[in-house]
N, C-alpha and C positions, 0 to 999 in steps of 0.2 A: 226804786231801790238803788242806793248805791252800789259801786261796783266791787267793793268791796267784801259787801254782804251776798253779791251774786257768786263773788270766786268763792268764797265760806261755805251756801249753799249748795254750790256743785260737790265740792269737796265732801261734804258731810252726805250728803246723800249717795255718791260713787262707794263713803265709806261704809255705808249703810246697807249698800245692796251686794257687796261685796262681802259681806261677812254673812249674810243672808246666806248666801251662796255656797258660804264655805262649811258652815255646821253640819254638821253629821248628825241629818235628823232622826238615822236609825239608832244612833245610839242614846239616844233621850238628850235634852235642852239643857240638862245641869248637870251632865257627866262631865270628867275629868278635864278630857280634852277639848272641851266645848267652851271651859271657865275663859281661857283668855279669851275669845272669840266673845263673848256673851259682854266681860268689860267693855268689849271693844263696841260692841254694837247699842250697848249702854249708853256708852259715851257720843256716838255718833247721832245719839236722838237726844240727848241733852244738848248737844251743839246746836241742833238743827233748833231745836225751843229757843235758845241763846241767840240763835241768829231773829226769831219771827221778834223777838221783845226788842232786844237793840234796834230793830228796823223802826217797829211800834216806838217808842222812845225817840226816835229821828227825826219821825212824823210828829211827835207832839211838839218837839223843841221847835221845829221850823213857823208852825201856826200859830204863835206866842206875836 
């Protein structure tokens, strides 16, 4: 994996368990104050997908 994709993957996973963290699970997953937390955590598992395909792709172009 380049290193590139390594600092990406830290990043996104940090972002990931950290909003994890932060949800207020007594007050239910799609209350108010949970929406931007929920974009956020959203986005941090789209990046992380974003990260495995671009690596995936890396790997294909190299063995051409």
């Amino acid at each position: 994996m380049k290193t590139i994709y390594k600092v990406f993957l830290v990043l996104f996973v940090l972002f990931l368990g950290a909003n994890i963290y932060v949800i207020d699970w007594k007050l239910g997953f799609f209350h108010e104050e949970n929406t931007t937390l929920l974009i956020s955590l959203v986005s941090s598992i789209l990046g992380l997908l974003l990260v495995f395909v671009m690596h995936t792709w890396s790997k294909l172009a190299t063995k051409k």
